[in-house]
N, CA and C atoms as an extended XYZ file, in Angstrom:
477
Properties=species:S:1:pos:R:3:atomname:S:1:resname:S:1:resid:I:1 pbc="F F F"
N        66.886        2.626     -103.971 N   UNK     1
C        65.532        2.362     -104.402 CA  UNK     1
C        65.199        3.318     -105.541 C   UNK     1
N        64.525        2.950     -106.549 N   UNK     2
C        64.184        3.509     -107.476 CA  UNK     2
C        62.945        3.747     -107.697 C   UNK     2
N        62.401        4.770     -108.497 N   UNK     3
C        60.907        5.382     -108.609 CA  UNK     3
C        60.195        3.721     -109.372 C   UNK     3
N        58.770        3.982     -109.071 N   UNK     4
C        58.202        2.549     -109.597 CA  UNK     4
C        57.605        3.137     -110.926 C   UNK     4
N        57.016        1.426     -111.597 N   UNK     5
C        56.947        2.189     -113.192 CA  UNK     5
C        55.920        2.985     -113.030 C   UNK     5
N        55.873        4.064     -114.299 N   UNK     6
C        55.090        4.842     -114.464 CA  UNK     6
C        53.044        4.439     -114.394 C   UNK     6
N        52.627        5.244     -113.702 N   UNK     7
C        51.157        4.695     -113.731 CA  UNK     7
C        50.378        5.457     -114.998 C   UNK     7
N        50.696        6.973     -115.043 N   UNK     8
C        50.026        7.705     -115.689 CA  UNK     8
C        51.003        7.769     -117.035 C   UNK     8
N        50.777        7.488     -117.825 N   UNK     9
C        51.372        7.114     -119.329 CA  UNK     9
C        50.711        8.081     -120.539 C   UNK     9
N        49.833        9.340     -120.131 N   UNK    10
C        49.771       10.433     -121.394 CA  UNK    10
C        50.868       11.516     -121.403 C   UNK    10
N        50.779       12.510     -122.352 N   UNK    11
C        51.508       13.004     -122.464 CA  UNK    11
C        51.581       14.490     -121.937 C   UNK    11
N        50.332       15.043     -121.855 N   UNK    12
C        50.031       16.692     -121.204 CA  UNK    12
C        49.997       16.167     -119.879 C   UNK    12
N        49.763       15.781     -118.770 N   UNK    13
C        49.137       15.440     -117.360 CA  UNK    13
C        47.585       15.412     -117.556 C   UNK    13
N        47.107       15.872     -116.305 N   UNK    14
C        45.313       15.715     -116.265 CA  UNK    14
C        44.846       16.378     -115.320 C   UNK    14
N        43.380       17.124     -115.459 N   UNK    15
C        43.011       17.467     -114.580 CA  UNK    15
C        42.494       16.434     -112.996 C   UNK    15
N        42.990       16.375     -112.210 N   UNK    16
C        42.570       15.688     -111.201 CA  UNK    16
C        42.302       15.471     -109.995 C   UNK    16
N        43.262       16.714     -109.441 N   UNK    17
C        43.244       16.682     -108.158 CA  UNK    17
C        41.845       17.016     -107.634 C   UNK    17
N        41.967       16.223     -105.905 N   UNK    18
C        40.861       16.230     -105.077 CA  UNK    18
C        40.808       17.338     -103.919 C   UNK    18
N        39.711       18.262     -103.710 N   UNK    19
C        39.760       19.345     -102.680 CA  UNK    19
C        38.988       19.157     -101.728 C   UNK    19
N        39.114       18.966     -100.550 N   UNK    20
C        38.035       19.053      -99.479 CA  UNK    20
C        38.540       19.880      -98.471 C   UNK    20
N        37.521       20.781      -98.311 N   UNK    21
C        37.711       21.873      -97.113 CA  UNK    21
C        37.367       21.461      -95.757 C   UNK    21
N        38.036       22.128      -94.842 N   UNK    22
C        38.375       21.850      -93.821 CA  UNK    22
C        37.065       22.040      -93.030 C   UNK    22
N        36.111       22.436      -93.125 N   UNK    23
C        34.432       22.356      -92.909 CA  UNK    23
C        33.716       21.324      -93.071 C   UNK    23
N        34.091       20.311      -94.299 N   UNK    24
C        33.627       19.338      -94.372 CA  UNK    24
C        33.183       18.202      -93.084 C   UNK    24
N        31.908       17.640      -93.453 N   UNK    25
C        31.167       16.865      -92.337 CA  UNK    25
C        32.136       15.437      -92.353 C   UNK    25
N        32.566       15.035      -90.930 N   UNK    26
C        32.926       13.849      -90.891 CA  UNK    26
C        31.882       12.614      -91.624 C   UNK    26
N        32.158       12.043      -92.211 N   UNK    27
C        31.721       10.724      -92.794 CA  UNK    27
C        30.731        9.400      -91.601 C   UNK    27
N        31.917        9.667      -90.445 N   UNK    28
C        31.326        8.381      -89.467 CA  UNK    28
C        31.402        9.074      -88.407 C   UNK    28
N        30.676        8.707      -87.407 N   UNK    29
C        30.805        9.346      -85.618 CA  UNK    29
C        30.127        8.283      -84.997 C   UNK    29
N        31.280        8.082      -83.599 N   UNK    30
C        31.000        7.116      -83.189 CA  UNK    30
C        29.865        7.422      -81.461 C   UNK    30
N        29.162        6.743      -81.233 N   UNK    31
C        28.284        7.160      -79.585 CA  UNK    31
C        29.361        7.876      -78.630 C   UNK    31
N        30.415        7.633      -78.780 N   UNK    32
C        31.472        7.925      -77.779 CA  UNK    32
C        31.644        9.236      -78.080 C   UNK    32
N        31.785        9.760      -79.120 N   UNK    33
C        31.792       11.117      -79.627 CA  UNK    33
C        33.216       11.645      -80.874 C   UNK    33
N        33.789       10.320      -80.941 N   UNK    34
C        34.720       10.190      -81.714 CA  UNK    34
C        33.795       10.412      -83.264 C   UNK    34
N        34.863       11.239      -84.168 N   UNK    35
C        34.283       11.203      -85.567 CA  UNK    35
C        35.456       10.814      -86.877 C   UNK    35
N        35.065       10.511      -87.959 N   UNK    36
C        36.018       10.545      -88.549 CA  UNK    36
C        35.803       10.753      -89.822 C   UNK    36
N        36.874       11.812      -90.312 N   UNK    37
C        36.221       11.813      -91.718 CA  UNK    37
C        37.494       11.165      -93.013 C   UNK    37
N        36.835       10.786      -93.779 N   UNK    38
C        37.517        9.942      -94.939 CA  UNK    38
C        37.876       10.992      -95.706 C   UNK    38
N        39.351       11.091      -95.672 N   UNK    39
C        40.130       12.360      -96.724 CA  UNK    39
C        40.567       11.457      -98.356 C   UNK    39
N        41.231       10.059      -97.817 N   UNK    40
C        41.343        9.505      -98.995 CA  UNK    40
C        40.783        8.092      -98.712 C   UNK    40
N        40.306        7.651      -99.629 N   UNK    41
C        40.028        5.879      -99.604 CA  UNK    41
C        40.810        5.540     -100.475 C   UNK    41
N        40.705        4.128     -100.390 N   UNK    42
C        41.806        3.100     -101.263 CA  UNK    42
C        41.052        3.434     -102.612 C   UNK    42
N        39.335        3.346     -102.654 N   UNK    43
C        38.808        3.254     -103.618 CA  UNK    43
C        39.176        5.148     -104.792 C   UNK    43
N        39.087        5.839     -103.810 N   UNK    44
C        39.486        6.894     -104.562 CA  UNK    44
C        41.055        6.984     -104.719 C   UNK    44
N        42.146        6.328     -104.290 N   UNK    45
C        43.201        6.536     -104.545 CA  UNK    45
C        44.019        5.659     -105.534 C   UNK    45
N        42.708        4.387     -105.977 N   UNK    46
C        43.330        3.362     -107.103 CA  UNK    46
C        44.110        2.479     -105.583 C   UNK    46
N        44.042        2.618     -104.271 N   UNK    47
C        44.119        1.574     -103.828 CA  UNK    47
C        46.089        1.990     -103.333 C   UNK    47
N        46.414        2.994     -103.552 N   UNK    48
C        47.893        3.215     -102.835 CA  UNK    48
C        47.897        3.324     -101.621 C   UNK    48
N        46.730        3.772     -101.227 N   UNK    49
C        46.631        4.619      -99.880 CA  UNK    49
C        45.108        5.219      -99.243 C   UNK    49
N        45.014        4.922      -97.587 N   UNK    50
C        43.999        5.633      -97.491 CA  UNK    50
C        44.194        6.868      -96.635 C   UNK    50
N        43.448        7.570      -95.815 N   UNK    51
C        44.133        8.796      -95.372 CA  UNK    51
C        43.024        9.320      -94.584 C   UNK    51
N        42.887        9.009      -92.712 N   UNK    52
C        41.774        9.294      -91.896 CA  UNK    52
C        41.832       10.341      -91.414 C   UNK    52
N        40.976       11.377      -90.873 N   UNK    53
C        41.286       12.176      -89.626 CA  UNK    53
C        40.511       11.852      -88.780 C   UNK    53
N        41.114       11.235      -87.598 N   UNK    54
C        40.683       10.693      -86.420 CA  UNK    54
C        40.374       11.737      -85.353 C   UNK    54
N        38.824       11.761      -84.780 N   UNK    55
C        38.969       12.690      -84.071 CA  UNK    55
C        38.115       12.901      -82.779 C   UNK    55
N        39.067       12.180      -81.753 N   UNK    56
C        38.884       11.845      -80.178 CA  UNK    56
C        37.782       12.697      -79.809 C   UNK    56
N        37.108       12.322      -78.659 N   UNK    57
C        36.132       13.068      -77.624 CA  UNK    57
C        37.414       13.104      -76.692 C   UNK    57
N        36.796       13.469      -75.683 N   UNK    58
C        37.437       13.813      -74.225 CA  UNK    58
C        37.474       12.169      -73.520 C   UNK    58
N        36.483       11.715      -73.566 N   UNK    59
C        36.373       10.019      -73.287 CA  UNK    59
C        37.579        9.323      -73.723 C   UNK    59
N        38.078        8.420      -72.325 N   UNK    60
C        39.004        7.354      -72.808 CA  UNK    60
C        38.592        6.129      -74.212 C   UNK    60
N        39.237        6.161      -75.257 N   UNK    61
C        38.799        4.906      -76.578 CA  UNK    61
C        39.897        4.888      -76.847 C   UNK    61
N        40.266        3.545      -78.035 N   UNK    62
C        40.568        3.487      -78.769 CA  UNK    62
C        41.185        1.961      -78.462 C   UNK    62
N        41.519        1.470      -79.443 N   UNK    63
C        42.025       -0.164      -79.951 CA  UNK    63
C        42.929       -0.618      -79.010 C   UNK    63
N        42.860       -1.933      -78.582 N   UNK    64
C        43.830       -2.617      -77.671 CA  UNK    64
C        44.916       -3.293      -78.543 C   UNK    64
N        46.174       -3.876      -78.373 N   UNK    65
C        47.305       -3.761      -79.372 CA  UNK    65
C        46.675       -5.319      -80.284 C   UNK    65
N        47.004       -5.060      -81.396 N   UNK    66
C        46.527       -5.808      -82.665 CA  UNK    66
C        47.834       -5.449      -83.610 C   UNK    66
N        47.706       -6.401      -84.720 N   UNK    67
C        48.550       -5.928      -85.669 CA  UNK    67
C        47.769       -6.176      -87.436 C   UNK    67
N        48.247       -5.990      -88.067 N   UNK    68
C        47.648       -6.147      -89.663 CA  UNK    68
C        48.613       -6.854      -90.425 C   UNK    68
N        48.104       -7.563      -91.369 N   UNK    69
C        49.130       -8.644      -91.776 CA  UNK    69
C        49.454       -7.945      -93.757 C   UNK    69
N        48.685       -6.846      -94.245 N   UNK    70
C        48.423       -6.864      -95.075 CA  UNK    70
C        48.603       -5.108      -94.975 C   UNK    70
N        48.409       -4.237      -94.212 N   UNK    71
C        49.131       -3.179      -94.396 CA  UNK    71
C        49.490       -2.490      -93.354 C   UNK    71
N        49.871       -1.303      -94.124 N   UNK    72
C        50.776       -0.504      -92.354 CA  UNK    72
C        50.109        0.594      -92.190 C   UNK    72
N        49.987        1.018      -91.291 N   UNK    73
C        49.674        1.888      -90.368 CA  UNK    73
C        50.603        3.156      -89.901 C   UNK    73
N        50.272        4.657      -90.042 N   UNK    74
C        50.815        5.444      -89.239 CA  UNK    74
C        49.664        6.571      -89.022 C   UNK    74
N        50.385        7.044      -87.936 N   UNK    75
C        49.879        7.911      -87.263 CA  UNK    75
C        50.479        9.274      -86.718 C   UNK    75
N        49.626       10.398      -87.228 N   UNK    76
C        50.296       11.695      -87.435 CA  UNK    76
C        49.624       12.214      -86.561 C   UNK    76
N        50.175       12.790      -85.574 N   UNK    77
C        49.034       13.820      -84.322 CA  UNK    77
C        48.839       15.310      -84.638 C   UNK    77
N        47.659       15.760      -84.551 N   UNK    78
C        47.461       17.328      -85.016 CA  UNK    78
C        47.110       18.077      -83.948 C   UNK    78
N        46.321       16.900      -82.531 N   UNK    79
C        45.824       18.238      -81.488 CA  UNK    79
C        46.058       17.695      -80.408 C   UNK    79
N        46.045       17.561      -79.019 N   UNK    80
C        45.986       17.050      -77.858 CA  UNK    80
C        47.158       16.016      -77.666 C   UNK    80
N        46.529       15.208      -76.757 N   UNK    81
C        48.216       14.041      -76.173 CA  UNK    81
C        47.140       12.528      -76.698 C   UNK    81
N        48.253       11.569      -77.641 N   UNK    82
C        47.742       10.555      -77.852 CA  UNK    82
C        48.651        9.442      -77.508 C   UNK    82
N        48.228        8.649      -76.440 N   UNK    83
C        48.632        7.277      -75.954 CA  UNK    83
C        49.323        6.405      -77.412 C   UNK    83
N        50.041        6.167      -77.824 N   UNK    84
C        49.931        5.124      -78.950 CA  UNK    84
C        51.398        3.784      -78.389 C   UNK    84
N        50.577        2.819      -78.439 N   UNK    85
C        51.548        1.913      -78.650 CA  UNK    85
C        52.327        1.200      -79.235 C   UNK    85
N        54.026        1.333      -79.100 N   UNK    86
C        54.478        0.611      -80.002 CA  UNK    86
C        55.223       -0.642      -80.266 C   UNK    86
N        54.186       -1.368      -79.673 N   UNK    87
C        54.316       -3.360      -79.835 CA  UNK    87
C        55.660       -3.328      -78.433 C   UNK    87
N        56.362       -2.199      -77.735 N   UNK    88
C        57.051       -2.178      -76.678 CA  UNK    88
C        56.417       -1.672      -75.483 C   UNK    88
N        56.235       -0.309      -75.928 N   UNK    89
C        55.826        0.362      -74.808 CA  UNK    89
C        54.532        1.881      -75.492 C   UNK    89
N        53.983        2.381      -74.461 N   UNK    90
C        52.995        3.437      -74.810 CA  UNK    90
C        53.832        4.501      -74.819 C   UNK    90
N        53.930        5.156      -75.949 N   UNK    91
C        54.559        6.587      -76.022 CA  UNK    91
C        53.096        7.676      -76.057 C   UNK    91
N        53.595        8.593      -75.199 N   UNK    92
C        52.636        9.906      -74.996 CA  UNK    92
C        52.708       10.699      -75.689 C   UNK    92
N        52.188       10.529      -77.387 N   UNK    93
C        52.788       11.461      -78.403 CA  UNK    93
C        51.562       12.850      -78.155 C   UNK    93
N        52.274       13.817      -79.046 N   UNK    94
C        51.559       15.139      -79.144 CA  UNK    94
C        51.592       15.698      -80.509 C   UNK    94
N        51.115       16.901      -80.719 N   UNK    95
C        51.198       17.522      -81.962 CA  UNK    95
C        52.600       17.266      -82.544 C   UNK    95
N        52.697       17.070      -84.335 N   UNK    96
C        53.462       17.190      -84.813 CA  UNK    96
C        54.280       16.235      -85.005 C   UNK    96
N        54.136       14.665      -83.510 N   UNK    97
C        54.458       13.406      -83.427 CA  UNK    97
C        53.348       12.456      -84.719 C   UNK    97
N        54.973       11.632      -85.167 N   UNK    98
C        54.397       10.732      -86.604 CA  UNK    98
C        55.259        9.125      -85.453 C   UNK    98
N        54.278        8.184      -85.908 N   UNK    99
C        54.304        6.892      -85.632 CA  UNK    99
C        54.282        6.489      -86.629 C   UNK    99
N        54.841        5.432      -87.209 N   UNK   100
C        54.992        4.471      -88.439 CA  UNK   100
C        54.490        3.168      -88.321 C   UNK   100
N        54.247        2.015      -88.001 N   UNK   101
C        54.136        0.950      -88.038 CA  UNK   101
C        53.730       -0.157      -89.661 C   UNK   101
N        54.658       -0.714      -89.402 N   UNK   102
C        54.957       -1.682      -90.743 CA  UNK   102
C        54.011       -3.070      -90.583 C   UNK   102
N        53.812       -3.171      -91.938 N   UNK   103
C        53.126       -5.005      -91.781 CA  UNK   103
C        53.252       -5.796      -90.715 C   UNK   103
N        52.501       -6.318      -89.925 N   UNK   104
C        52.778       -7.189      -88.835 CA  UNK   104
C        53.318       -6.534      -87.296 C   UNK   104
N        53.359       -4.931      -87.689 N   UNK   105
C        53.707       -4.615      -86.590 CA  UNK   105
C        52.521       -4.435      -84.977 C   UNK   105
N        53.149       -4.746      -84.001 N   UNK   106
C        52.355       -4.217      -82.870 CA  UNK   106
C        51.675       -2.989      -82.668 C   UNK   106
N        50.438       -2.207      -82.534 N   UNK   107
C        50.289       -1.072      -82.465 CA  UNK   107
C        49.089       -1.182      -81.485 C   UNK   107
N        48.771       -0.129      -80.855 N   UNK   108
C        47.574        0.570      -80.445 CA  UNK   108
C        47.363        1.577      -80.187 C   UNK   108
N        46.358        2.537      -79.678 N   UNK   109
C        46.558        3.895      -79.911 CA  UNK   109
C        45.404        4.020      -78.373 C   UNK   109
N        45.153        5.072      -77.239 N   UNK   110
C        44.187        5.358      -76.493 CA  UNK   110
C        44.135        6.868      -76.488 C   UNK   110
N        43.340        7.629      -76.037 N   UNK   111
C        43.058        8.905      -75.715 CA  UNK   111
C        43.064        9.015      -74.019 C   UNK   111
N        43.842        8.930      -73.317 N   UNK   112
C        43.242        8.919      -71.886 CA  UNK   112
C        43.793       10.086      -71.392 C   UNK   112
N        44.109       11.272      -72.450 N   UNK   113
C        44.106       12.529      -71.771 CA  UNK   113
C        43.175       13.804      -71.012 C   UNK   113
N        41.550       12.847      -71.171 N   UNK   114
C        40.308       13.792      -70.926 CA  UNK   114
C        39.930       14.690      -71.683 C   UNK   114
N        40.820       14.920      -72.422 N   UNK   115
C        41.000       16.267      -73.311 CA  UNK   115
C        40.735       15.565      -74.744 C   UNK   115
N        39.713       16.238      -75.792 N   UNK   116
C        39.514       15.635      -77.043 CA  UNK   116
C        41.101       15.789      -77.771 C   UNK   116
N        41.465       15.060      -78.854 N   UNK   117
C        42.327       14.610      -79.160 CA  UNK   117
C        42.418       14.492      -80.957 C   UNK   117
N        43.324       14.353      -82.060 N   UNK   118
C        42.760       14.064      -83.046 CA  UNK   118
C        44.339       13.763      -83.793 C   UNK   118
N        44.277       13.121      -85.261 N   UNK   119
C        45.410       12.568      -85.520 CA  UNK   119
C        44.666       12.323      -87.124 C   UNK   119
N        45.925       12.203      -88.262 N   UNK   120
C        45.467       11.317      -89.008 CA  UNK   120
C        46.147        9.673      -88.865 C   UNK   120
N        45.272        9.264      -89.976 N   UNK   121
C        45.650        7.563      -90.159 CA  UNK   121
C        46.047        7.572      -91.323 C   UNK   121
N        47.004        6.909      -91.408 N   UNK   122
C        47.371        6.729      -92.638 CA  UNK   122
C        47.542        5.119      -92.721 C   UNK   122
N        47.261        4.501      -93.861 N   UNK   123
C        46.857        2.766      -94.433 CA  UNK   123
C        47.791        3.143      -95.823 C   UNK   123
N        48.894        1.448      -95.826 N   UNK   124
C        49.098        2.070      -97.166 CA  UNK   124
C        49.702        0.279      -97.432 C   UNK   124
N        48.681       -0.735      -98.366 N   UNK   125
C        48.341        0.026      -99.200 CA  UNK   125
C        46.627        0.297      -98.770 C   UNK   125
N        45.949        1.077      -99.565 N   UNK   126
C        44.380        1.933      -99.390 CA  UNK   126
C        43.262        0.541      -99.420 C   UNK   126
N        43.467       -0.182      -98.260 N   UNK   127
C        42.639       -1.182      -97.901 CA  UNK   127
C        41.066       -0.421      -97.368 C   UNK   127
N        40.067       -1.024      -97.470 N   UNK   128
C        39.196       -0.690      -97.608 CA  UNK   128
C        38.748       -0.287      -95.951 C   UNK   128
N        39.103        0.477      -95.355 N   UNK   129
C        39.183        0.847      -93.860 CA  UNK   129
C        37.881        1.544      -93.546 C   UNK   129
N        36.794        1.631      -94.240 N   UNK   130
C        35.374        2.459      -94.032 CA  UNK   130
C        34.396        1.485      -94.004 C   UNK   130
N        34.996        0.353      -94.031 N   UNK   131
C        34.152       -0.883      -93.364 CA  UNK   131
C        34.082       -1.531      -91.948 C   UNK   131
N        35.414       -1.264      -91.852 N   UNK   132
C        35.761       -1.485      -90.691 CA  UNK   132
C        35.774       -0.799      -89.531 C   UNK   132
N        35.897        0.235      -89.654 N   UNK   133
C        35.053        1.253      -89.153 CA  UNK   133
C        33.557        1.615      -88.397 C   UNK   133
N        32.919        1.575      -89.887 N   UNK   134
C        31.564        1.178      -89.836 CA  UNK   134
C        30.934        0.035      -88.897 C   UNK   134
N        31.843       -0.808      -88.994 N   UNK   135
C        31.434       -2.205      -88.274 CA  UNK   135
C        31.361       -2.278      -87.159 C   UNK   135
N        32.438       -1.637      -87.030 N   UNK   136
C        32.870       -1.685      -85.102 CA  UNK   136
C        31.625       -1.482      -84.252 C   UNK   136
N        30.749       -0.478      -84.398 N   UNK   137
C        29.889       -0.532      -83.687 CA  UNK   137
C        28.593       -1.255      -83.526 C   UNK   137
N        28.818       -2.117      -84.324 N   UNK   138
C        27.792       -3.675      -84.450 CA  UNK   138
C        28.238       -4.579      -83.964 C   UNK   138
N        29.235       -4.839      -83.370 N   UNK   139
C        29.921       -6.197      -82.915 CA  UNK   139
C        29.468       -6.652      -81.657 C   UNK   139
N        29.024       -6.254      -80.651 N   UNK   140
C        28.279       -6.506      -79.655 CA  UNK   140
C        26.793       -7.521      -80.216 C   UNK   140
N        26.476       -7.199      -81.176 N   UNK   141
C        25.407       -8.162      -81.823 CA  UNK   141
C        25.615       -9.230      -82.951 C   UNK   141
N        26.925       -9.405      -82.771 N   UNK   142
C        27.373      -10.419      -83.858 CA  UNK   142
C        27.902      -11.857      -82.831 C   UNK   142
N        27.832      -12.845      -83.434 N   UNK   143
C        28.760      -13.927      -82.585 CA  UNK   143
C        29.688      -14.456      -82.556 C   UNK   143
N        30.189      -15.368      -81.798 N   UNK   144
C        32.013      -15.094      -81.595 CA  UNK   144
C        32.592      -15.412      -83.229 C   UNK   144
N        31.543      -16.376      -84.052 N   UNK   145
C        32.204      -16.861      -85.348 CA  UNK   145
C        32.090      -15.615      -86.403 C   UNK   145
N        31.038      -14.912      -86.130 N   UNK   146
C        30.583      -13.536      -86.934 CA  UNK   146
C        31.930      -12.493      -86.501 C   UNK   146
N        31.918      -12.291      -85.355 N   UNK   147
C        32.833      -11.228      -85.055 CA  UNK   147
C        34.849      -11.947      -85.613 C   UNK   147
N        35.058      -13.170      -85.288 N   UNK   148
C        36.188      -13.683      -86.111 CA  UNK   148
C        36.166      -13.081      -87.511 C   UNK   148
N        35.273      -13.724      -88.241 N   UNK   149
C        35.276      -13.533      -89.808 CA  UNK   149
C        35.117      -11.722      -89.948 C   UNK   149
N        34.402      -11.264      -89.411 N   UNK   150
C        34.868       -9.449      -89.376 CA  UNK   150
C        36.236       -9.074      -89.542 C   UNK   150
N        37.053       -9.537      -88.158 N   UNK   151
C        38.721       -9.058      -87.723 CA  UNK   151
C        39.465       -9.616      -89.062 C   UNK   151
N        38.968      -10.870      -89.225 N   UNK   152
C        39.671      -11.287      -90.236 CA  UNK   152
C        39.338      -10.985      -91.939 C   UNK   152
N        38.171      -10.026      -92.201 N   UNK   153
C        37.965       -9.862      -93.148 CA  UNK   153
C        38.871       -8.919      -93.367 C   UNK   153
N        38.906       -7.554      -92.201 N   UNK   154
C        39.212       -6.458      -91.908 CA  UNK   154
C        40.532       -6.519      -91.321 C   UNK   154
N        41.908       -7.586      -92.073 N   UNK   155
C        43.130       -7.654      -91.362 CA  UNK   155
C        43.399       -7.243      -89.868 C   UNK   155
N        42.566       -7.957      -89.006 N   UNK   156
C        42.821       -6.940      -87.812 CA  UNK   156
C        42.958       -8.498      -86.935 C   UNK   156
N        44.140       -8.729      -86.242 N   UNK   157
C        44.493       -9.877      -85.251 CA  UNK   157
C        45.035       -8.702      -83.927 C   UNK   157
N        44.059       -9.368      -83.213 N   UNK   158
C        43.930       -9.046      -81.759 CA  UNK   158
C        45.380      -10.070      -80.861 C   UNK   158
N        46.247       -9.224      -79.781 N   UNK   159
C        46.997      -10.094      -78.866 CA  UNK   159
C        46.561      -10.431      -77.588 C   UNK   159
């Protein structure tokens, strides 16, 4: 495999890079006590990649197995024990454990260690994942044709 063509085409480089300190306020928090903050979006990355830090309460959550038809998914653990499934079986990952999942693959992820928990997400390519997000906690007031056109706006097919 070979490097892809060049994106940045001047000749000095550029000033550009992005800094966010580790203080920074999560972006979204969910009633459950889950938060998450947006390190990269598709929209700030030109769309290569997005880049979450997911970050569990003590409360059992998280997604029942689904897959995405349009990008992949991984998952990097930084604190506690995270349930994640992989379209076989639930592995009990921990710090330092990376999950991959490719287009179309099986995944899900739970917290049912009691213990808060946290991980990043990684989306690639940088699909617009701060909608979907956002959404989740409106779906109880949407209807079955509203909540379809959501999953499906938001590549997300439920098994």
């Amino acid at each position: 495999m070979s490097y892809p063509p060049p994106r940045y085409l001047g000749d000095g480089g550029e000033i550009s890079a992005t800094y966010r300190p580790d203080g920074t306020a999560p972006e979204f928090s969910y009633a459950n006590g889950t938060t998450v903050h947006y390190l990269a979006t598709g929209a700030s990355t030109n769309g290569q990649f997005g880049l979450y830090r997911w970050e569990m309460g003590p409360n059992p959550g998280g997604p029942d197995p689904h897959f995405h038809r349009s990008i992949s998914e991984s998952f990097y653990v930084l604190t506690g024990t995270i349930a994640i499934f992989d379209g076989t079986s639930w592995l009990d990952t921990e710090p330092g454990d990376w999950v991959h999942v490719p287009e179309g693959g099986i995944h899900a992820f739970k917290n049912n260690s009691g213990v808060p928990a946290s991980m990043l997400l990684h989306f690639a390519p940088g699909a617009p994942r701060e909608g979907y997000f956002e959404g989740l906690p409106d779906l109880g007031g949407l209807s079955d044709e509203e909540r379809a056109a959501f999953f499906l706006e938001h590549d997300t097919f439920w098994l």
